[in-house]
Every structure is written in structure tokens, then in C-alpha cells.
C-alpha positions as CSV (number, residue, x, y, z in Angstrom):
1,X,146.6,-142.5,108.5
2,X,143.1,-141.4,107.6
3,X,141.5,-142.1,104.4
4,X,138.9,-140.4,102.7
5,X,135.9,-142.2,103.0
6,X,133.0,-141.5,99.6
7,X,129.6,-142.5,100.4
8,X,127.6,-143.2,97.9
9,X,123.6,-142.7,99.7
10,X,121.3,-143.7,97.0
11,X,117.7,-141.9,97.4
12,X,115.5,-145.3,98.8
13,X,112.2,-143.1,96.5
14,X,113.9,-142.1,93.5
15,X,110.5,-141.7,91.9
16,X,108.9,-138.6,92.9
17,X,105.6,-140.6,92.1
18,X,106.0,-142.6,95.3
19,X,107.5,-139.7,97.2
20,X,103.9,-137.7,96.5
21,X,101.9,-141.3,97.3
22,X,104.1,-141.5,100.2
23,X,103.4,-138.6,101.8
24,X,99.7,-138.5,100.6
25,X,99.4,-142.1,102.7
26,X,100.8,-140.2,106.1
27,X,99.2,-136.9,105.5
28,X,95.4,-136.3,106.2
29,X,95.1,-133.0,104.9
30,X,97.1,-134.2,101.7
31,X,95.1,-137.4,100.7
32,X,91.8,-135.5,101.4
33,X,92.4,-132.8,98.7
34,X,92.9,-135.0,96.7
35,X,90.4,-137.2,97.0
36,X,88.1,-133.6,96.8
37,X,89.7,-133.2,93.4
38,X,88.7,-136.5,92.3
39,X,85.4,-135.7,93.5
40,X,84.6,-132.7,91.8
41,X,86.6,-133.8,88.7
42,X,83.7,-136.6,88.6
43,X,81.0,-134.2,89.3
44,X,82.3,-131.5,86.7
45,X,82.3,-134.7,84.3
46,X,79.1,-135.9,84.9
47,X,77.3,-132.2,84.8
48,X,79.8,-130.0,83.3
49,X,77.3,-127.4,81.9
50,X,75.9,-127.1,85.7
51,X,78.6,-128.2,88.3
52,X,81.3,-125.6,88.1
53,X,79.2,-122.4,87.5
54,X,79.6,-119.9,89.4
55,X,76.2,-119.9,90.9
56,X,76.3,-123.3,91.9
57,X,79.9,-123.2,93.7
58,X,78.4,-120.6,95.9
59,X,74.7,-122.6,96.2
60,X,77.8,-125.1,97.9
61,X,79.4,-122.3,99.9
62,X,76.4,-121.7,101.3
63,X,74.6,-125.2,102.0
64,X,77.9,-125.6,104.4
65,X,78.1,-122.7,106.3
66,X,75.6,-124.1,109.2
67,X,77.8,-127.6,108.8
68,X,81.1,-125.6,109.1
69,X,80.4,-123.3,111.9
70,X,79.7,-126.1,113.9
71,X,82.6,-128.3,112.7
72,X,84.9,-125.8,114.0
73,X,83.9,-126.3,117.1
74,X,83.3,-129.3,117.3
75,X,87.2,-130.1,116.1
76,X,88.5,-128.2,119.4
77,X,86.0,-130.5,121.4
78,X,87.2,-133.7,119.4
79,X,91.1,-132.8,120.0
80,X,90.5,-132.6,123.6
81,X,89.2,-136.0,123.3
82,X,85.3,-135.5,124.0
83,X,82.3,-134.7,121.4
84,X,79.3,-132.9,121.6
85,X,76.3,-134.5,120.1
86,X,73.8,-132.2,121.0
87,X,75.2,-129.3,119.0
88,X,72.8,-129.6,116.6
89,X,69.7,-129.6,119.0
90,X,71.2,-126.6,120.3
91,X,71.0,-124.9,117.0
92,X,67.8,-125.9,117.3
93,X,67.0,-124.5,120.2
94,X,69.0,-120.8,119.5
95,X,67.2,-120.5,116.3
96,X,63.6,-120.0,117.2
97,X,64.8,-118.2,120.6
98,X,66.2,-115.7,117.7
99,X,63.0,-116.1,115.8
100,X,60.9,-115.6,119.0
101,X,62.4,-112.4,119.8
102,X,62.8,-111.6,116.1
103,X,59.2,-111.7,115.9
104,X,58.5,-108.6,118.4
105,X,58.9,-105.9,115.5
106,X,61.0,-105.1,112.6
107,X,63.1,-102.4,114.3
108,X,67.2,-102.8,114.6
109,X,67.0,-102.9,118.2
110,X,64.9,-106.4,117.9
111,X,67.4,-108.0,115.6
112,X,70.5,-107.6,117.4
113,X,68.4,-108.0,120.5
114,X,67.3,-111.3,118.6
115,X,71.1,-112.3,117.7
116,X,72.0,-111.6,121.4
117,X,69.6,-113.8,122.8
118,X,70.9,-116.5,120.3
119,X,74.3,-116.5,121.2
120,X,73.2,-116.2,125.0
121,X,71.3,-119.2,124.7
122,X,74.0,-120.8,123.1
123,X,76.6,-119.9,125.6
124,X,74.3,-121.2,128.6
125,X,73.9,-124.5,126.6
126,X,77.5,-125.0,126.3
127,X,78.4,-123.9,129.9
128,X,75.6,-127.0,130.6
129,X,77.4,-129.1,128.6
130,X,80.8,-128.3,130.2
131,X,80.0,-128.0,133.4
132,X,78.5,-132.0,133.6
133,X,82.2,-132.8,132.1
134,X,84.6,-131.1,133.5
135,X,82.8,-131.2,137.1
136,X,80.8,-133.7,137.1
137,X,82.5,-136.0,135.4
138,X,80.2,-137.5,133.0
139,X,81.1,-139.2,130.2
140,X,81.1,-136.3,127.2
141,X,79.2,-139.0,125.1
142,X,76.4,-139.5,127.9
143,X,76.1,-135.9,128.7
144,X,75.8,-134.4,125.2
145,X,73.7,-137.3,124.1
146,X,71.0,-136.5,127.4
147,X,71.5,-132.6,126.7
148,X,70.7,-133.1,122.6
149,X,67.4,-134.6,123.8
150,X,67.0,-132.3,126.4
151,X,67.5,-129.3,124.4
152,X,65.3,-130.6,121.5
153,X,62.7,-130.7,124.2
154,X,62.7,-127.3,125.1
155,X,62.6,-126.3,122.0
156,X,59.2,-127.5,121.4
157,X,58.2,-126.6,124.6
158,X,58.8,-123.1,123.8
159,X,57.6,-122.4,120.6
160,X,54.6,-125.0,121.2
161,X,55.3,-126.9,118.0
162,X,54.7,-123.7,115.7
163,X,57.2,-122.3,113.5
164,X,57.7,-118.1,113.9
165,X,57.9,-116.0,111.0
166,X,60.9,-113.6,111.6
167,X,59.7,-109.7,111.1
168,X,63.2,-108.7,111.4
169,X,64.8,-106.4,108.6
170,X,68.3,-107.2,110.3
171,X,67.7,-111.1,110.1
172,X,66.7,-110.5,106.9
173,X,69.7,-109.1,105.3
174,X,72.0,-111.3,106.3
175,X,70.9,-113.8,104.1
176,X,70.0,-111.9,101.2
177,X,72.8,-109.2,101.5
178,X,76.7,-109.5,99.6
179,X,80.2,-108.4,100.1
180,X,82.2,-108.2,96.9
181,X,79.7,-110.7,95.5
182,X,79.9,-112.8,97.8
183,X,76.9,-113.6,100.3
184,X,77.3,-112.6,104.1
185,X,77.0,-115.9,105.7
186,X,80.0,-117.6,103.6
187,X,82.0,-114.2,105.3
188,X,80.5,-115.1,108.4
189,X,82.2,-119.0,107.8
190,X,85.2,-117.1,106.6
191,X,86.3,-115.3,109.5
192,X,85.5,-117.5,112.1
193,X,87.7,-120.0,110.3
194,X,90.8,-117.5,110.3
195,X,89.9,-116.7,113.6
196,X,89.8,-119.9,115.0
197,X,92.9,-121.0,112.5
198,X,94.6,-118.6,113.7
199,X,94.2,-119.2,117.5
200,X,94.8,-123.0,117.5
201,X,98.3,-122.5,115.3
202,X,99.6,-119.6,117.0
203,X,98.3,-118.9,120.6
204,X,99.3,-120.7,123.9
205,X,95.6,-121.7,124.1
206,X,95.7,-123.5,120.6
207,X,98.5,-125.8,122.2
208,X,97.1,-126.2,125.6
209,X,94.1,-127.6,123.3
210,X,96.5,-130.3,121.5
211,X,98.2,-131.0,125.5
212,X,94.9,-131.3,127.3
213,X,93.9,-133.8,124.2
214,X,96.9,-135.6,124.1
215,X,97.5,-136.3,127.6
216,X,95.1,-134.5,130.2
217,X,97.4,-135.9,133.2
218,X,100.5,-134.7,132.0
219,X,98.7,-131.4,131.1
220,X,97.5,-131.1,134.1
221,X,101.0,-131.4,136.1
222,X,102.1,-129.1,133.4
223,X,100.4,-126.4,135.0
224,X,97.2,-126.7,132.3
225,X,94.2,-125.9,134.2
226,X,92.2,-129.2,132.1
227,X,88.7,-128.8,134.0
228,X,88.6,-125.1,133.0
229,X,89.6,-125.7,129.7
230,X,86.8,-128.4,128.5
231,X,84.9,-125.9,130.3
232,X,85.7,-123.0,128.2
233,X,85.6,-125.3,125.0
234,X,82.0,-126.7,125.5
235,X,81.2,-123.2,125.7
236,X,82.6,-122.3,122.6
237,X,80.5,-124.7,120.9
238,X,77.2,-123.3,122.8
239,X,78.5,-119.7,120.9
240,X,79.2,-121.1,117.8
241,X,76.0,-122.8,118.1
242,X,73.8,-119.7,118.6
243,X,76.0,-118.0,115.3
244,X,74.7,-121.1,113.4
245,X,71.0,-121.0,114.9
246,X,71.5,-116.7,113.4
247,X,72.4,-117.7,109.8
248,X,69.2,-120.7,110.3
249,X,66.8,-118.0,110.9
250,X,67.7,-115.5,108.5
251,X,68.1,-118.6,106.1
252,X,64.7,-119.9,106.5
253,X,62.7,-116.5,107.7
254,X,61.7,-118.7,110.4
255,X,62.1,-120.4,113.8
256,X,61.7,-123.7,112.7
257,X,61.6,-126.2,115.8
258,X,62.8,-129.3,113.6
259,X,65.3,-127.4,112.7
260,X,69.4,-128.4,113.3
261,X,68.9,-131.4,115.3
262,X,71.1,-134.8,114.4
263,X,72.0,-134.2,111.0
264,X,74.0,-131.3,111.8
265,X,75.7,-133.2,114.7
266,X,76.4,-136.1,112.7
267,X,78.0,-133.9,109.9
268,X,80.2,-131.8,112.2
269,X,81.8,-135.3,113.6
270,X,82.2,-136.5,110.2
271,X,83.6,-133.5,109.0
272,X,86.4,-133.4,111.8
273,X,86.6,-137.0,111.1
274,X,87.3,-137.1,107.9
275,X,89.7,-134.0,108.2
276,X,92.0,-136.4,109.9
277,X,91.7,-135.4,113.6
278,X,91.5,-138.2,115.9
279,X,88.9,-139.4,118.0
280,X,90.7,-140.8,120.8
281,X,92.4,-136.3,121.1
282,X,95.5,-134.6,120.8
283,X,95.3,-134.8,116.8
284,X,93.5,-132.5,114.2
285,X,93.7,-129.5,112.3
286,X,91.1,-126.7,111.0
287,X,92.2,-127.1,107.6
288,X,92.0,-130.4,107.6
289,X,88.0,-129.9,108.9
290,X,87.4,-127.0,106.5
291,X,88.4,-129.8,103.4
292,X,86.0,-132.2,105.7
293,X,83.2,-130.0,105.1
294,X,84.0,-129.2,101.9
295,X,83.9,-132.9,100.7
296,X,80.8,-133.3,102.4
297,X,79.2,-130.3,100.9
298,X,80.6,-131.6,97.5
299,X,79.0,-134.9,97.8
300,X,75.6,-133.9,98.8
301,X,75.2,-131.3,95.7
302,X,76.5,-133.6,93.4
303,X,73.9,-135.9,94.6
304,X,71.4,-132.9,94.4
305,X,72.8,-132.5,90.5
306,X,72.2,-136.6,89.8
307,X,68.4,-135.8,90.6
308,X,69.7,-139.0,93.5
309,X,66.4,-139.2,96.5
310,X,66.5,-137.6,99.4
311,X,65.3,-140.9,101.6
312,X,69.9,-142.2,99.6
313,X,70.9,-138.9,100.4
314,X,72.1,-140.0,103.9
315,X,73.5,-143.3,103.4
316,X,76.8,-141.8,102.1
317,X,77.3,-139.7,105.3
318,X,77.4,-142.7,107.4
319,X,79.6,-144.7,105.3
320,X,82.3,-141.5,104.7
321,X,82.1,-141.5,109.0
322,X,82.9,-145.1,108.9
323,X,85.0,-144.7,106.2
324,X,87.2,-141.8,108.3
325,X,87.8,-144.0,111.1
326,X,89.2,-146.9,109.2
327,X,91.6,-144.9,107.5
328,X,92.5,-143.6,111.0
329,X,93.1,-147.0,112.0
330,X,94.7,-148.3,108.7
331,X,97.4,-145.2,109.3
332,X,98.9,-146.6,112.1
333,X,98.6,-150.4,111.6
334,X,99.2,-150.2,107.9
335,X,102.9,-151.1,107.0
336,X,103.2,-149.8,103.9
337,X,105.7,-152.0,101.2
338,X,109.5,-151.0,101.4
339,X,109.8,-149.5,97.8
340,X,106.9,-146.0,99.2
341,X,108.9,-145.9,102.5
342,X,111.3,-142.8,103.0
343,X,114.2,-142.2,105.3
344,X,116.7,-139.8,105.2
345,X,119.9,-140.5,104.6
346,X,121.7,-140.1,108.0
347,X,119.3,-142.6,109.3
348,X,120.1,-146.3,109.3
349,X,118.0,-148.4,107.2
350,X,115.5,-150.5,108.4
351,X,116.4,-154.3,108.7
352,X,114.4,-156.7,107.1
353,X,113.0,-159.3,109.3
């Protein structure tokens, strides 16, 4: 005789509070929006007539589009496991080759001859970069860091320590021209942000990235051709690297050799970092980087807004890079208390021990 069994499964987080704090604990993307809501909620508070105008949410937009162009490179080079420290050098480096040839005469032919030579540049710097890891099998922290010196090198070396004033009517509208209000280099972010969004979500190469990250071996016997892919990643961040060294130039009017350099290689790691990718690989998201640069670029105009020094202005950076990795580490050692874990309610529940 069968009986008709009732089972009464009782929801272990009734409270949708601790559901949300739950899942806000586990998810990156999640805890960081709101932690940039608490951020500008502060920053609104403490300048409210200044803060959310509309001139000075684009002033934002703007100051991160060098930071984000490289971010989004430097997250495919992060899931893979590696980093590239001398991407900021190589901005460097791109933007007064652009200025240099930039210089020769104001026609259109010298701008996009200008761009061109950027990106070229760029490329070759990446294809440096990649060719010492995937075939040479050097550390990616010991070759970038030699290459970031390297490439700063050159770049004194060829504009002799001088800045060059960019004659370029091309150059020049790019920073100074609009779309629908909005300036050209935010579009510029924009797009390669869908682009690149769009490739690592929906393309085979997007998830060879995450394999090749997550375990080169077994990506490798997978059929993954790993040595051409770090190849074809460093080189990625040599392009996006010369796009960057572009929107510098037209920025500034100028080749400026202390230009880019560490600050922007710092900010593109701490930006991935704090987006939640990982930096042993195989874990990160372009959305989760696009929120990391936009807490960053938060931060450093509310600092701009409380009239803080420029000599404090860095001391946050470091300790939000510091502060990324922890949580890394806190994520998977953390136990979190009974009462905000969740299981569903086929599953067994935990025993106590």
C-alpha cells in the first residue's frame, strides 16, 4: 500500500533581505554596484549642487576612457592568467609616434596616417610582448615589467625629451567633436566595450579565453592552440594600446613623453581586479571591469570635488588593489553563517559539524 507522502520544504532565507546579501556576498558584479551606489550617494551628498550635473558625469566619462580602453584588455590578459604591466608605457610610446607624425601638416592624409602609425606601433609592442610569453616562455610579470621600461625608453629616445604639438585637424576633432551630445571618445569606450562584450560572451574565442585561463593543459589537449592564443591576446592589448595613445594625443594636443606610463597600468589591473576577475585566470567579466573603472573614475573626481591633494590622490588606488584581492580571497575561504546560506530544496541540507 502506498501512502501519500506531504512534504513540508520550508525556504532556509525566508527573508528576501538575506537572499539579496546572499547573493551580493557570491556575486562580484552585484556587490560592486552597489558599493558604486554608495559611493556616489556620498559624493552627491557631500557636493550635491556639483556632483550629479550633467557636465560633470561626462567630465567622469571622459577622465576614464584612456583607463577603460586599456582595462578591456587587460581583463582578456588577466583571465588567461598573465598581466601586462607595460601597457601603459606603450601608451606612452604610441602617443607621441601619433604626435610625431601628426606634426608633418594638418592635412587628413597625416591624421589617419598619424592614427595608423599608432595602432601599428601598438600592435608590434604587443606582438613583443607575446611573443617572449607564449615562445619564450618568460614569466608575463618579468616580460611586461622589462618591456614597460623598455618601451618608456624609446620613447624618450625618440622624441628627445620634447613634447610635439599636434597640427592635425583630424586629431583635433576627436576630442573636441560630439555625437548626440555626447563626446567622441566616450563613443570610442562605448563600442569597443560592446565589441569586446560581445566577443567574450558569445564567440568560441570568448570561451577558449576562459579555457586557456582556467586550465591551459587541458585546453591545450582540448584542441586550444594556447601559445597562439596569448599571442593573439598580448597583441590585442598592443592595439588597444595605440587607440588609447589616439584619444591621449587629441586629448592633450600633444605627444607628451611622460605621458601613460604606470599609472595607467596600475589602474587597468585594479579595475579588472576590482571587477571580480581573478588573478590566478579563468574568472572575469567585462562588465564586471566596466563597473571597475567606473568606481575608480568615481573615486578620483570625488576626490577632485573635496579640493583632496594630488600628492593623497594615489593612496586610495593602492589600497582599492589590495582591497580587490582580499575580497577575492575572503570569497572562497569565507564561510558565511547558516541563516545567509541558500540551497534549494531538492538538495540535502548541510550537516552541522
Amino acid at each position: 500500500m502506498t501512502q501519500d507522502l506531504k512534504v513540508n520544504i520550508k525556504d532556509p532565507t525566508p527573508n528576501p533581505v538575506w537572499r539579496v546579501i546572499r547573493e551580493a556576498a557570491h556575486s562580484p558584479n552585484i556587490s560592486l554596484a552597489l558599493a558604486l551606489g554608495i559611493l556616489c550617494l556620498v559624493m552627491a551628498g557631500l557636493r550635491p549642487e556639483t556632483f550629479l550635473s550633467q557636465g560633470n558625469l561626462l567630465n567622469i566619462a571622459l577622465a576614464v576612457v584612456l583607463m577603460g580602453l586599456c582595462a578591456l584588455a587587460q581583463t582578456l590578459v588577466i583571465l588567461t592568467g598573465g598581466i601586462d604591466i607595460s601597457v601603459g608605457s606603450t601608451v606612452g610610446l604610441t602617443s607621441v609616434v601619433c604626435a610625431l607624425v601628426a606634426s608633418t601638416g594638418t592635412s587628413v592624409g597625416s591624421g589617419i596616417g598619424a592614427m595608423a602609425a599608432a595602432v601599428g606601433v601598438g600592435i608590434l609592442c604587443g606582438m613583443f610582448n607575446g611573443a617572449l610569453i607564449a615562445w619564450g616562455r618568460v614569466s608575463p610579470l618579468i616580460a611586461t615589467l622589462g618591456t614597460y621600461t623598455a618601451y618608456q625608453g624609446f620613447t624618450y629616445i625618440v622624441t628627445q625629451g620634447r613634447s610635439t604639438a599636434v597640427l592635425s585637424d583630424v586629431l583635433s576633432s576627436i576630442n573636441s567633436a560630439a555625437v548626440g551630445g555626447i563626446p567622441v571618445p566616450i563613443w570610442i569606450l562605448i563600442v569597443f566595450a560592446l565589441v569586446f562584450g560581445a566577443f567574450m560572451s558569445f564567440t568560441d574565442f570568448g570561451r577558449n579565453v576562459y579555457a586557456v585561463g582556467g586550465n591551459p593543459v587541458a585546453a591545450r589537449l582540448a584542441g586550444i592552440n594556447v601559445k597562439l592564443y596569448l599571442f593573439g591576446i598580448y597583441s590585442l592589448v598592443g592595439l588597444m594600446a595605440g587607440v588609447a595613445g589616439v584619444v591621449l594625443t587629441a586629448k592633450q594636443g600633444a605627444g607628451i613623453p611622460e605621458s601613460g606610463a604606470g599609472d595607467l597600468s596600475l589602474l587597468s589591473i585594479t579595475a579588472v581586479a576590482l571587477g571580480g576577475a581573478a588573478l590566478t585566470g579563468g574568472i572575469g567579466t567585462i562588465s564586471g571591469t566596466l563597473l571597475g573603472v567606473a568606481v575608480l573614475g568615481v573615486l578620483e573626481n570625488g576626490l577632485l570635488l573635496l579640493n583632496v591633494s594630488a600628492l593623497y590622490q594615489p593612496v586610495p588606488r593602492g589600497f582599492l588593489l589590495i582591497l580587490a584581492v582580499l575580497i577575492q580571497q575572503w570569497r572562497g575561504t569565507l564561510r558565511l553563517p547558516k541563516y545567509l546560506k541558500f540551497r534549494r530544496p531538492h538538495e540535502p541540507a548541510a550537516k552541522e559539524e
